[in-house]
C-alpha positions as CSV (number, residue, x, y, z in Angstrom):
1,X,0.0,0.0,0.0
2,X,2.9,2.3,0.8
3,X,4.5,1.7,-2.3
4,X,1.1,2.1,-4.3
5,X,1.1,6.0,-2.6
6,X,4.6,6.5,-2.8
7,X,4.0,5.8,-7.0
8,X,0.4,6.8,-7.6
9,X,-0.2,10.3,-9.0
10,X,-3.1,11.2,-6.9
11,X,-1.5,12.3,-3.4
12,X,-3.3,13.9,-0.1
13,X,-1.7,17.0,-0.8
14,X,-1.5,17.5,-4.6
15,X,2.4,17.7,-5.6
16,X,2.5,20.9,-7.9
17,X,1.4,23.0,-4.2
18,X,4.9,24.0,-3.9
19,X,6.5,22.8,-0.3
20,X,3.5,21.0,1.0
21,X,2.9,18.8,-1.6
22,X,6.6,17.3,-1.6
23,X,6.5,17.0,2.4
24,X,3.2,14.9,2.8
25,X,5.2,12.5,0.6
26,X,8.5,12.5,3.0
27,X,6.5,12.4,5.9
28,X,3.7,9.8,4.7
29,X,5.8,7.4,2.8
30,X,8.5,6.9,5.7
31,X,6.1,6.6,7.7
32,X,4.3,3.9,6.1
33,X,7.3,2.0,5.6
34,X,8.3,1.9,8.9
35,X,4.9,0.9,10.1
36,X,4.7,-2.4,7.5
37,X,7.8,-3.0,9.0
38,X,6.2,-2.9,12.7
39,X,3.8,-5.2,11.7
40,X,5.8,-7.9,10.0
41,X,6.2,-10.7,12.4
42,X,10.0,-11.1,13.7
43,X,10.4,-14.8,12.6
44,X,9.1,-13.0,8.3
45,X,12.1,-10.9,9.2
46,X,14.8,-13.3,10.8
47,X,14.2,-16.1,7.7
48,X,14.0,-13.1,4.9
49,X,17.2,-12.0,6.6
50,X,18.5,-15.5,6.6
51,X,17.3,-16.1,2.7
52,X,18.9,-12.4,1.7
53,X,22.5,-13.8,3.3
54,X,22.3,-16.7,1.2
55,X,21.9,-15.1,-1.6
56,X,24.5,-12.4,-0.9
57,X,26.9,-15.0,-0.8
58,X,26.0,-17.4,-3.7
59,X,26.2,-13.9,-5.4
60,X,30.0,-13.4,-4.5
61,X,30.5,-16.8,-5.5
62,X,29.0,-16.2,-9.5
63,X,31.3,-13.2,-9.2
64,X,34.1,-15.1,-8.2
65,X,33.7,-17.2,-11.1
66,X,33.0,-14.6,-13.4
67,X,36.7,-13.1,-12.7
68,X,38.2,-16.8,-12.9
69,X,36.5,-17.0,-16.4
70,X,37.9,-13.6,-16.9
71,X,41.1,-14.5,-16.3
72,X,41.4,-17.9,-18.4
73,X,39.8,-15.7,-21.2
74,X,42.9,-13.3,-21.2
75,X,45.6,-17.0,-21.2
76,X,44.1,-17.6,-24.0
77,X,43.5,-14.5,-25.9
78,X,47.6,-13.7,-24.6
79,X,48.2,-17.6,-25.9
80,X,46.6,-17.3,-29.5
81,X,48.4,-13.5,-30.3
82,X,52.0,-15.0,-29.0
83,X,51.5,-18.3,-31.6
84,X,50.3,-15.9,-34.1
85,X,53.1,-13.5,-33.9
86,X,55.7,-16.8,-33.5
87,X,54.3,-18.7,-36.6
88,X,52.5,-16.5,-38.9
89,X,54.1,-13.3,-38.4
């Protein structure tokens, strides 16, 4: 709901009022937030905190990879232009 305000057009406080139509947004939407958060039981919490770790690090691990890949890319590409310039050239 608070991210269906935060988005929608239609506000309390229209948004082209000049200061009081940006504030009801940074007062509302905080708000909101921090109430959905208030009302999420503590074990939601704890296992989406768990599940988010997880994939933090199953994350690094693909990046790790990624640079490994990297790396053997370059041998080779440094491989093919030393035979090239030893045989062809």
């Amino acid at each position: 709901m608070v991210v269906a305000y935060a988005f929608s057009p239609i506000d309390l406080i229209p948004d082209f009022i000049p200061v009081i139509g940006q504030l009801d947004d940074l007062i509302i939407v905080p708000l909101g937030v921090w109430l959905v958060l208030r009302l999420i039981p503590e074990h939601v919490i704890a296992a989406s905190r768990q599940k988010a770790d997880l994939w933090i690090a199953e994350k690094k691990r693909v990046a790790r990879n990624y640079v490994a890949a990297v790396l053997i890319i370059l041998v080779w590409i440094a491989l093919a232009y030393w035979a090239w310039r030893v045989f062809i050239a």
